[in-house]
C-alpha positions in Angstrom: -29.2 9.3 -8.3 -27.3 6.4 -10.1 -23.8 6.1 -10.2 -21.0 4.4 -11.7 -17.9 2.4 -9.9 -15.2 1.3 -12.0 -13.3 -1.3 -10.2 -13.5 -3.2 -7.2 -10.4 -2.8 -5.0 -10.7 -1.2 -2.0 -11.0 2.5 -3.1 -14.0 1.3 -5.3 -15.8 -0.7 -2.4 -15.6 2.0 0.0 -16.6 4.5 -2.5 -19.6 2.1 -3.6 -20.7 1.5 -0.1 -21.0 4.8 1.0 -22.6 6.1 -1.9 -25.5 3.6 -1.0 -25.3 4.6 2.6 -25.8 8.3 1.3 -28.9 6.9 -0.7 -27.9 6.5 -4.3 -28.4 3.7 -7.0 -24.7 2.2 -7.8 -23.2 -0.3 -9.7 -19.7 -1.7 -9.4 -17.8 -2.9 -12.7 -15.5 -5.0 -11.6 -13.0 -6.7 -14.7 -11.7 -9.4 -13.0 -13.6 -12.6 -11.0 -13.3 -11.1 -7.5 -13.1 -8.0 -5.7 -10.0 -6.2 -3.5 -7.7 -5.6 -6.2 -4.5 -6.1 -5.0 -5.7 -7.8 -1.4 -5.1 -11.6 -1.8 -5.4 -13.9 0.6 -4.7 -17.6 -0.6 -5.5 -20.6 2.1 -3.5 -23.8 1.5 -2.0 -26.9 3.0 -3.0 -25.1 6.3 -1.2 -21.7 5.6 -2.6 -18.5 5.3 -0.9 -16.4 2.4 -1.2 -12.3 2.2 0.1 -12.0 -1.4 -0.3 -8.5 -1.5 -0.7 -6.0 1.7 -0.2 -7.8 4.3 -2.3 -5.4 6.9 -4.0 -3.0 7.8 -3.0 0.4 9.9 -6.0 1.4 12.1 -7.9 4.2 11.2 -10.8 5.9 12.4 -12.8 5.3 8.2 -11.2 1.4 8.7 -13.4 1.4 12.4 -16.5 2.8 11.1 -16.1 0.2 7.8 -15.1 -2.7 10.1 -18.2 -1.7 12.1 -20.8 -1.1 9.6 -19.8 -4.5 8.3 -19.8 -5.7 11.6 -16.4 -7.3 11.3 -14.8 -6.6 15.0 -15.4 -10.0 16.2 -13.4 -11.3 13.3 -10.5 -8.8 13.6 -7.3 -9.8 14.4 -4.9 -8.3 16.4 -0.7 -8.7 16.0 0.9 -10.4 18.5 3.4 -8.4 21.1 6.6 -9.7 19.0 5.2 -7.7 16.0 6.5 -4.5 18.2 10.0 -5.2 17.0 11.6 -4.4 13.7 14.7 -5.7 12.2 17.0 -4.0 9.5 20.4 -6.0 7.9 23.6 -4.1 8.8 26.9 -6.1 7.7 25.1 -8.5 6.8 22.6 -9.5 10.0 19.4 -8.5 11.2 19.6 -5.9 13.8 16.8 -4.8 15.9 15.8 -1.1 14.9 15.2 1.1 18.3 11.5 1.5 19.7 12.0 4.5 21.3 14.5 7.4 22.9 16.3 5.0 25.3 16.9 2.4 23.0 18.2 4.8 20.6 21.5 5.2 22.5 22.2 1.5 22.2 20.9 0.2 19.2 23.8 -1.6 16.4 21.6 0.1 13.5 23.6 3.0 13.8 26.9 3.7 14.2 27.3 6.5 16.9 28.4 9.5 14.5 25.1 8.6 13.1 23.3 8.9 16.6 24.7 12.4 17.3 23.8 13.7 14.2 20.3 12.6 15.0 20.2 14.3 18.3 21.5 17.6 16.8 18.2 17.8 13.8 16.0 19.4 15.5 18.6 22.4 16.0 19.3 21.8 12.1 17.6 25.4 10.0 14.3 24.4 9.1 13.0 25.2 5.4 9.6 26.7 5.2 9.1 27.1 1.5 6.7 24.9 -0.2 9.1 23.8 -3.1 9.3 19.7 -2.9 12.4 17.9 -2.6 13.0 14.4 -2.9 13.4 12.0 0.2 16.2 11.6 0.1 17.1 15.3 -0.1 15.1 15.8 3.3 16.5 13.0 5.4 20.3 14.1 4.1 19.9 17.7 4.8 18.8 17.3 8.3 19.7 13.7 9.6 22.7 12.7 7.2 23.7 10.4 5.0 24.0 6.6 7.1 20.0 7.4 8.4 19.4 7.6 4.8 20.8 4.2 3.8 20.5 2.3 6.9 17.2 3.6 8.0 15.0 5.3 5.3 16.4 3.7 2.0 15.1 0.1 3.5 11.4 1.5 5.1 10.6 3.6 1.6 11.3 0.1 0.0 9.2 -1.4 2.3 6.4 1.2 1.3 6.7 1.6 -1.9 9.0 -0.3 -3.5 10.8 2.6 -4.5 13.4 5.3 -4.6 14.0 7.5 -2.1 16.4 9.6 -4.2 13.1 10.2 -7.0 10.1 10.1 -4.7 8.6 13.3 -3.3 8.9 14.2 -0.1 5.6 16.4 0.0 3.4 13.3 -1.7 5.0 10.3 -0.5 6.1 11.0 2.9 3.7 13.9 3.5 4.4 13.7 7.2 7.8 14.5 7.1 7.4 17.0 4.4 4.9 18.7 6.5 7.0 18.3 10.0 9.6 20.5 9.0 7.8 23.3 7.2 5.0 23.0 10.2 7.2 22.3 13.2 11.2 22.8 12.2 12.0 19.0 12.7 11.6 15.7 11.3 11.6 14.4 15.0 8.9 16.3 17.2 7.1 17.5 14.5 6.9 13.8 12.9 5.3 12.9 16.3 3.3 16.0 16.7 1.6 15.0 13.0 1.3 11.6 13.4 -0.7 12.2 16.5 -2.9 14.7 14.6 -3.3 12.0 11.7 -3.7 9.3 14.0 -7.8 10.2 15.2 -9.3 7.7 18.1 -9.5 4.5 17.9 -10.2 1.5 19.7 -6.7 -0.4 19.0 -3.8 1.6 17.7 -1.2 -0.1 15.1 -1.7 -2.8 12.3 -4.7 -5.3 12.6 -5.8 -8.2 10.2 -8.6 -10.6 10.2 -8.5 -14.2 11.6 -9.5 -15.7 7.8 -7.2 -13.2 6.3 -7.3 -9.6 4.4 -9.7 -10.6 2.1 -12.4 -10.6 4.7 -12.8 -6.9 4.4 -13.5 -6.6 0.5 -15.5 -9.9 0.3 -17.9 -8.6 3.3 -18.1 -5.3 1.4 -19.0 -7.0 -1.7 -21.5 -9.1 0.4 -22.8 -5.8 1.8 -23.5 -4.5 -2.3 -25.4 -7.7 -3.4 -26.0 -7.8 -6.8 -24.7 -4.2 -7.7 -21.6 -5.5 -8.3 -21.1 -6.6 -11.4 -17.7 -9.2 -11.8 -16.3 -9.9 -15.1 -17.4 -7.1 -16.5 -15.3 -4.7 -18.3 -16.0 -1.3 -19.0 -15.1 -0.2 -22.9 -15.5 3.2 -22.9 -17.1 5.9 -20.6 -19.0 8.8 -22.9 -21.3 12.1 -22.2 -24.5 11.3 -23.0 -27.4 14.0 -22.2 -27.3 15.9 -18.3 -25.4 12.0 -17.5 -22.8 9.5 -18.4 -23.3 6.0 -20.6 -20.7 3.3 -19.2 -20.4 0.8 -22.7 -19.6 -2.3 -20.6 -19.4 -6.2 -21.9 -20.2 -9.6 -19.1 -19.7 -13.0 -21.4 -19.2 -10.6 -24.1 -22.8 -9.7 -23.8 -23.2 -5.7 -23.8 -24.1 -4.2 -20.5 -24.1 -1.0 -21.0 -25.6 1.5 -18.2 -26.8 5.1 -18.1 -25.8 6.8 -14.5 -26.1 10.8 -13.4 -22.2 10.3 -12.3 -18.9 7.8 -12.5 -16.0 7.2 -10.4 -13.3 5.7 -11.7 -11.2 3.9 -9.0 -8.9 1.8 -11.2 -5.7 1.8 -11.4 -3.8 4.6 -13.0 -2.3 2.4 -15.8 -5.5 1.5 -16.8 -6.8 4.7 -17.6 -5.6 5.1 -21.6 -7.5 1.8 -22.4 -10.7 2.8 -20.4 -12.3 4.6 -23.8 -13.1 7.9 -21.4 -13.5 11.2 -23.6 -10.4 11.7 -26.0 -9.7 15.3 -24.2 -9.9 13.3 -20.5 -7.4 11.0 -21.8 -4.9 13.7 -23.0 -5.0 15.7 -19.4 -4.4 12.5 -17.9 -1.4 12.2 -19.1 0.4 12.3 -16.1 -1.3 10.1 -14.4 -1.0 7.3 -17.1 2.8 7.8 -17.2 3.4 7.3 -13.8 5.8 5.0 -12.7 4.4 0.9 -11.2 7.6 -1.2 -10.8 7.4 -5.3 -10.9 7.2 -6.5 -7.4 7.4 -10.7 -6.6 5.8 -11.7 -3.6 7.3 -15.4 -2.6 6.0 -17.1 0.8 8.1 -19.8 2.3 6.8 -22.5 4.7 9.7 -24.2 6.9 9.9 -26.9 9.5 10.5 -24.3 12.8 13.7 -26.4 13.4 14.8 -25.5 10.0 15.1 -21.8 10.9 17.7 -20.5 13.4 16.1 -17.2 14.0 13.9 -16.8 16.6 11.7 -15.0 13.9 10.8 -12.4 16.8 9.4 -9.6 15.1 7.2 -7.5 12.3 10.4 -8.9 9.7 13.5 -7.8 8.4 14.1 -4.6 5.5 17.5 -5.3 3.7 18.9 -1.7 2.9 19.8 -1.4 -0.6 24.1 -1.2 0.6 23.7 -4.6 1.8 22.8 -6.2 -2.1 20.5 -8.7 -1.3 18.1 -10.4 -3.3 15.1 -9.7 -1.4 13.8 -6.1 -0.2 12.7 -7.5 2.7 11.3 -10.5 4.8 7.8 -10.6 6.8 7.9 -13.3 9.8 3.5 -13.4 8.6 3.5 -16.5 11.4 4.7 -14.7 14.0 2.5 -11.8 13.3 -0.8 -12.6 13.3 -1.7 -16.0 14.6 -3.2 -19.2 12.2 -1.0 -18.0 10.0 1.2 -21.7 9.5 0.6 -25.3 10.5 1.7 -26.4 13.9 5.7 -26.7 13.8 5.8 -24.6 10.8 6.5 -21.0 10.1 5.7 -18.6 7.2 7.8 -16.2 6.1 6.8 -13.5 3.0 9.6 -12.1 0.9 9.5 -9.0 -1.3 11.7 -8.5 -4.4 11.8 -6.3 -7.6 10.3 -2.8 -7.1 12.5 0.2 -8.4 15.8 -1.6 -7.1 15.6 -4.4 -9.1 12.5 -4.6 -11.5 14.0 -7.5 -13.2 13.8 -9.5 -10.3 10.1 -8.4 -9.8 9.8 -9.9 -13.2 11.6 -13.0 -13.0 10.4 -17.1 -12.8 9.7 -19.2 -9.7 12.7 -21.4 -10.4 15.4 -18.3 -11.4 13.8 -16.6 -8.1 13.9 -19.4 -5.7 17.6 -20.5 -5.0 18.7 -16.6 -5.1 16.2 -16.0 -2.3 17.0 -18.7 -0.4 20.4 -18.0 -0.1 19.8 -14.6 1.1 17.2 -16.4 4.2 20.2 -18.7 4.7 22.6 -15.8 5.5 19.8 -13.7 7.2 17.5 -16.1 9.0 19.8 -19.6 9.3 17.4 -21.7 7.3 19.3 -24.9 6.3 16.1 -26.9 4.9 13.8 -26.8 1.7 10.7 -25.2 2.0 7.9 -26.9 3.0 5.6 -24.6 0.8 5.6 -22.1 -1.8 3.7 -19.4 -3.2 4.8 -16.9 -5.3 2.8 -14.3 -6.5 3.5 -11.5 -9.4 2.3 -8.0 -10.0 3.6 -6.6 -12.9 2.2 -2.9 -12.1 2.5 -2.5 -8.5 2.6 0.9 -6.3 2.0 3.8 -8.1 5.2 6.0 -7.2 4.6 9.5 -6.4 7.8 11.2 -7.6 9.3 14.4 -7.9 6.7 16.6 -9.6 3.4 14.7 -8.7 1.5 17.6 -8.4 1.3 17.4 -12.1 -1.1 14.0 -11.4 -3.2 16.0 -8.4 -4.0 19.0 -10.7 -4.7 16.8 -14.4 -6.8 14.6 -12.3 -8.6 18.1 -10.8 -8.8 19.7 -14.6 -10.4 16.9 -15.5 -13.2 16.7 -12.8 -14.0 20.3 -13.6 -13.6 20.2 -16.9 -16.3 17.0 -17.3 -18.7 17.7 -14.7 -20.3 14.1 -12.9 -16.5 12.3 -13.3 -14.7 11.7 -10.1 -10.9 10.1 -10.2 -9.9 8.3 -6.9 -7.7 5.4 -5.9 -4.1 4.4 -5.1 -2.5 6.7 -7.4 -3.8 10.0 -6.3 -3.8 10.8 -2.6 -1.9 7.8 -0.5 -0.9 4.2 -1.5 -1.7 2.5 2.0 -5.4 0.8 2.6 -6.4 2.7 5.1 -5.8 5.8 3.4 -7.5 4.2 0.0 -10.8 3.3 2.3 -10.8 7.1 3.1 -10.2 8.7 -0.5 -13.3 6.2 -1.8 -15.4 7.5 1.1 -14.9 11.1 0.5 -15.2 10.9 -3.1 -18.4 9.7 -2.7 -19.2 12.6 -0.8 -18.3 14.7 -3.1 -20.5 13.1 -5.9 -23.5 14.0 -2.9 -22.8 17.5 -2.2 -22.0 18.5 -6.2 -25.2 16.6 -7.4 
């Protein structure tokens, strides 16, 4: 069987590889001069940049990938400060509580806030399968201040986004699912996350020494020559019992004939793709969804130059606080090799839904607005010693109220125009790992319908 895989991020590769693994021909159109999409990893002046994800969370389909690749002895593991979490509250970073006992003492929340925690799991539990936004949940069973001080900051550290607009049951599916399967956000959230969690060998976040890009460029490697880079797909047409894919490389036609497609691109994309007129109209929802600006801007400073111990993951800035950036990653004291001896990195995050503007904006506006918030935040009284700042004008997909419109066009549509498969960031989950796992089971799919 021959297949088709439009794009090369990591829903694409995945879905590529194990295709092959399950015996069929494929080819990978990939637009752009490299695969992974969104992962970047840039290497410069002895730093080691994530520009866009910044990890991955273990998995049991990230295991078998990492093994099948035979990556382990090039995986990465955080270091112990990573455990620790900061949010700003008045205007510092305050370590978030890691668990029950810590709870009772933690700054983060004030302690009106902390009894109205302990009293949600006696809060009456919906059980209805109408969606609500985020927001809505979190208010109606843990109040308002977990809502700004806690969730407000970690859904912008997700997604960007709002929590007032995004679903609950397709954004946060575990906490949509913990009430209406276990009558609390707080046991049930742990009874699902340990259902979701499978067995692995190392539990948590986990990187490569040489960066993020490791993973996509060893799965490229793995593919060989059936993937095609700088070559764009025109249009996608029925042609006979199969599919032609009208694609040009050095403006050179390359067109291909294939028993199936899967489209893994980005949702944005899909109106200019050229697929069947009718396709294109019930995908409507899915080409109107939401992808707010995000800047990624990566600072390199002397150590002395920064009066934070920089002992953690990073800091989230709740929206209440007005700060320029959404949050700061402490990337060199993460994962190690991540700064030059007496240096430290540090990875900023601005724009999304909050402020797209900012997510548009220059280097030079950027700069001395963000470096007045790591002043205040993190002490830093010297120029940086490095720079990179990164763009993406279409970032996360958000999944807001009424997403199930998206699900069921992008469902019409496969049964409608039988040997077309939709997958990627925009359909079922926005992290990596859960991207590696909607490629690999689409490809299934394409098996067991073929």
């Amino acid at each position: 069987m021959q297949v088709g895989v439009i794009g090369g991020g990591i829903t694409g590769l995945s879905a590529a590889l194990e295709l092959r693994s399950r015996g069929a021909q494929v080819t990978l159109f990939e637009a752009s001069e490299r695969v992974g999409g969104v992962i970047t990893t840039i290497r410069r002046d002895g730093f080691l940049v994530e520009a866009g994800p910044t990890s991955l969370t273990t998995t049991p389909a990230l295991e078998g990938l990492i093994d099948r690749l035979g990556l382990e002895s090039r995986r990465l593991a955080p270091t112990a400060a990573a455990k620790r979490r900061y949010i700003v509250r008045g205007g510092a970073p305050v370590p978030l509580p890691d668990g029950p006992g810590s709870l009772l003492s933690t700054k983060a929340l004030s302690a009106s806030a902390k009894l109205r925690l302990l009293r949600e799991p006696f809060v009456t539990a919906v059980r209805g399968g109408d969606d609500e936004s985020v927001a809505s949940l979190v208010r109606r069973r843990m109040g308002d201040e977990v809502l700004t001080y806690l969730v407000n900051p970690f859904v912008a550290g997700i997604y960007a986004g709002d929590p007032e607009r995004l679903s609950a049951r397709h954004a946060m599916p575990l906490l949509w699912h913990a009430e209406r399967r276990h009558g609390s956000l707080i046991f049930g959230g742990m009874k699902e996350a340990r259902a979701r969690a499978g067995v692995v060998r190392r539990k948590g976040i986990t990187s490569f020494t040489d960066g993020l890009a490791t993973l996509p460029e060893a799965m490229a490697a793995a593919l060989g020559d059936r993937v095609k880079l700088r070559t764009r797909v025109r249009s996608v047409a029925r042609e006979g019992d199969g599919w032609r894919i009208h694609a040009e490389q050095g403006g050179l036609a390359a067109d291909q004939y294939v028993d199936a497609v899967v489209y893994s691109g980005p949702a944005h994309a899909i109106e200019s793709l050229g697929f069947p007129a009718e396709a294109r109209a019930a995908l409507a929802p899915a080409s109107r969804l939401r992808h707010p600006p995000i800047s990624t801007l990566a600072l390199g400073f002397a150590r002395e130059a920064v009066a934070h111990p920089l002992d953690g993951f990073g800091v989230l800035c709740p929206e209440v606080e007005q700060r320029t950036v959404l949050g700061v990653l402490f990337s060199s004291s993460v994962f190690a090799g991540r700064a030059p001896s007496g240096q430290v990195l540090v990875t900023c995050f601005i724009g999304g839904e909050r402020s797209p503007d900012l997510g548009r904006a220059p280097l030079d506006q950027l700069l001395p607005a963000v470096l007045r918030d790591l002043e205040g935040l993190l002490g830093v009284s010297a120029p940086p010693t490095f720079v990179h700042h990164q763009q993406w004008p279409m970032a996360i997909p958000q999944y807001e109220l009424g997403h199930e419109a998206v699900e069921q066009a992008a469902s019409r549509v496969e049964s409608t125009f039988p040997g077309l498969y939709l997958t990627g960031q925009w359909r079922a989950g926005v992290a990596l790992g859960e991207c590696i796992a909607q490629g690999q089971a689409t490809a299934a799919r394409v098996i067991a319908e073929r």
